[in-house]
N, C-alpha and C positions, 0 to 999 in steps of 0.2 A: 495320376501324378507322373508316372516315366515318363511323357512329352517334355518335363518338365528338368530332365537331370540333364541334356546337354548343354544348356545354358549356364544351371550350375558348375557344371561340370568344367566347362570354359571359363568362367570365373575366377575359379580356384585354381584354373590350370596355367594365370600368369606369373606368378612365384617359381613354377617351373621354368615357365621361358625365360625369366629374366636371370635365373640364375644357373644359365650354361656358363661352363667359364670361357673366359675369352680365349686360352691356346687352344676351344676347338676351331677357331675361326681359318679362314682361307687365309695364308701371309701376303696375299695378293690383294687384297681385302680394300678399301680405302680408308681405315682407322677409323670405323664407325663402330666393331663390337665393343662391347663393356665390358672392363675391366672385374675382377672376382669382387674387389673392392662397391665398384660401381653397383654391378649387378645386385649383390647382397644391400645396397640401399635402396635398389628400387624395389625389390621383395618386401623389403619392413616400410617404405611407404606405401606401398599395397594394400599389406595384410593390417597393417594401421589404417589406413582409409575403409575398408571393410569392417572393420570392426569397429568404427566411428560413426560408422554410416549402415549399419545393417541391411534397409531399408531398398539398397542399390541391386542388392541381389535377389530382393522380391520384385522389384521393380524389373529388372535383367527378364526372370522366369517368367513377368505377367506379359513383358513385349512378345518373348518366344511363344507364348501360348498365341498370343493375337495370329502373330504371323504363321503359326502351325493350322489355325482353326479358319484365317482366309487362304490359306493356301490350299483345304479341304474341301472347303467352298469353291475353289474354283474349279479344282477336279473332279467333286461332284454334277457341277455344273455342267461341264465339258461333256461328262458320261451322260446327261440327260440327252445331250443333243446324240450324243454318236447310239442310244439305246434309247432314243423315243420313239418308234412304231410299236415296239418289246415293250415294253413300257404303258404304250394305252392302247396298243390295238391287235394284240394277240388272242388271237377267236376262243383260246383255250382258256382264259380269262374269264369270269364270271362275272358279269352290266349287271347295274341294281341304276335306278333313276331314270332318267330321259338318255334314252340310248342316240338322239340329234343332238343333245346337252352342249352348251356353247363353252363350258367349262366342263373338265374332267379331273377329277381326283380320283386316286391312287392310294389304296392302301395295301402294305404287306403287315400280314398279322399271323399270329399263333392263337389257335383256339383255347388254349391254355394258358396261355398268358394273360394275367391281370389287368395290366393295364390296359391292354385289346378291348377286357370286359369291360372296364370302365369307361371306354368311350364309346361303348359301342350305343347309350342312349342320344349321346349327340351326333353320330351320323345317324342313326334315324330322324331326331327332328330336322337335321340339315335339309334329308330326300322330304320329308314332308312340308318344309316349310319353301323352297326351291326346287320347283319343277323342270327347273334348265340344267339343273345337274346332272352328271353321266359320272356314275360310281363303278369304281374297277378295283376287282378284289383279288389279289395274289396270295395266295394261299402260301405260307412260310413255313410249316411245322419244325420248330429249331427246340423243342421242349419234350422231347420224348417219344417213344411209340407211340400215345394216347393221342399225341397233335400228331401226328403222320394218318394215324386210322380216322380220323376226324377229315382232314383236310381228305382225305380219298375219295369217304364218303360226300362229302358238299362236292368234290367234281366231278363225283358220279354223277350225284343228281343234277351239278348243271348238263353233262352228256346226254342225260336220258329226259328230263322235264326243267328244262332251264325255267321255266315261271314258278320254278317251286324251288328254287338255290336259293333266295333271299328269305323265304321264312323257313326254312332250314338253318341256313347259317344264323336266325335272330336264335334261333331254336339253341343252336349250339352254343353262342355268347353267350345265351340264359344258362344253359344247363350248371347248374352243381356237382362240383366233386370232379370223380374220372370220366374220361371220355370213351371206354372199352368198345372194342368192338359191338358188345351185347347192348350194353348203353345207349349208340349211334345209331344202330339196324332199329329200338325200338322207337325212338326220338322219330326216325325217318316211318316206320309203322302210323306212329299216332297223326302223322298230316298227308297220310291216305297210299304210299310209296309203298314199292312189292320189296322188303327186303331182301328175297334169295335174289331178285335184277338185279339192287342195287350191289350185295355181295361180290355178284361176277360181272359188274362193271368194273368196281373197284380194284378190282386184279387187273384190271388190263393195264398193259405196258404203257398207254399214253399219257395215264393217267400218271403213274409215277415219273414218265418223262418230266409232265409239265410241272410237279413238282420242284424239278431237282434243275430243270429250266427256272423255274424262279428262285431258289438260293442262287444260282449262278447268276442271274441278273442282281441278287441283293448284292452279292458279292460285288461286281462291274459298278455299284451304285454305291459303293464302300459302308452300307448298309450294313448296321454289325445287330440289331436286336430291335424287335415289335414293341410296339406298332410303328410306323413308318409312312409318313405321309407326301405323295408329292401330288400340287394343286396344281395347274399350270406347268411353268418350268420352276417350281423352287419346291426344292426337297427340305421338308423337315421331319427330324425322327425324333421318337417319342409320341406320350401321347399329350394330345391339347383339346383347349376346352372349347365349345359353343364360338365364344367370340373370336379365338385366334382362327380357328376352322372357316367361319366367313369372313372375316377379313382377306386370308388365302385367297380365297372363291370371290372374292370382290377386285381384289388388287388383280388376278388373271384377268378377271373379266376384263377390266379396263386395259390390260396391255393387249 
């Protein structure tokens, strides 16, 4: 709702204007300020049209919103172009789908975050049911140590056997509960992975580079929380369902 109070705010704030009194005017003036008289009646038909009309200053706050929410959209926009190589072709990025894929979607996500989990069965059916798709996964962890140790480990694994980062990471969207270090090492154990490698990849400094390289691009992308989609050039955050997901991957394809 604070997008929302400088409209208000400007609303309520013409009873002030109107009633400066007129000797603070310039005597150079061309007798256009309003008298103490004058002014004090434009205040009470003001504050009487406001209160006759409630309606004006929800109306006032739902323009301001439009115009805050396309003016977001177009700075979003602008930062896809000035951060699209960053964006879909950063090597340190982890491909799931058709790596030629005539469309690329983009996700940033947190392993721990719910609603990540909750979509995570419709990008699977997406990559199974669309072969042309090139999935790109930015690893976010904005939820704690648990999503930092998590996200390490899946870009460990794409460092060391990238054809094993994609049922890893289902591994991890599955997983219940914490995400602990012990947790992660066994998750990566049971799909055949040398935990103590994975361990001392996970330290390495590139690794949390690319990290802390993607909050900085969520950031650039005014991206404020996971899951986080952009199909094409149009970013949308949150998460969505099966149909809005290919429609996205539809509408690109055709531009």
């Amino acid at each position: 709702m604070a997008p929302l109070a400088p409209a208000l705010a400007g609303l309520l704030a013409l009873p002030l204007i109107f009633s400066q009194p007129a000797a603070a005017a310039d005597p150079a003036a061309t007798g256009t300020a309003l008298t103490s008289e004058q002014a004090k009646a434009v205040e009470d038909l003001v504050r009487q049209y406001i209160l006759d009309h409630p309606e004006t200053i929800i109306e006032s706050m739902q323009n301001f919103q439009i115009r805050q929410q396309l003016a977001e959209q177009e700075a979003a926009a602008a930062a896809l172009v000035t951060y699209r190589e960053e964006v879909k072709n950063d090597p340190s990025s982890p491909v799931a789908g058709n790596p030629e894929g005539d469309v690329t979607v983009v996700e940033f996500f947190d392993y721990r975050c719910g609603y990540c989990k909750r979509v995570f069965p419709t990008i699977q059916d997406l990559l199974k049911s669309d072969g042309n798709v090139r999935y790109v996964f930015k690893e976010m962890p904005i939820l704690g140590p648990d999503s930092v140790t998590a996200s390490r480990a899946a870009l460990a694994v794409w460092s060391l056997q990238p054809e094993k980062y994609f049922e890893f990471h289902a591994a991890l969207m599955e997983a219940p509960g914490t995400l602990d270090e012990e947790q992660v090492l066994a998750t990566a154990e049971k799909l055949g992975l040398d935990p103590d490698e994975l361990k001392t990849a996970m330290a390495k400094p590139e690794i949390q580079e690319t990290i802390e390289r993607n909050l900085a691009l969520a950031q650039a992308l005014a991206i404020q929380g996971t899951p986080a989609f952009i199909v094409g050039d149009v970013l949308t955050p949150g998460a969505i369902d099966g149909d809005q997901l290919r429609e996205l991957v539809a509408a690109a394809r055709k531009s």
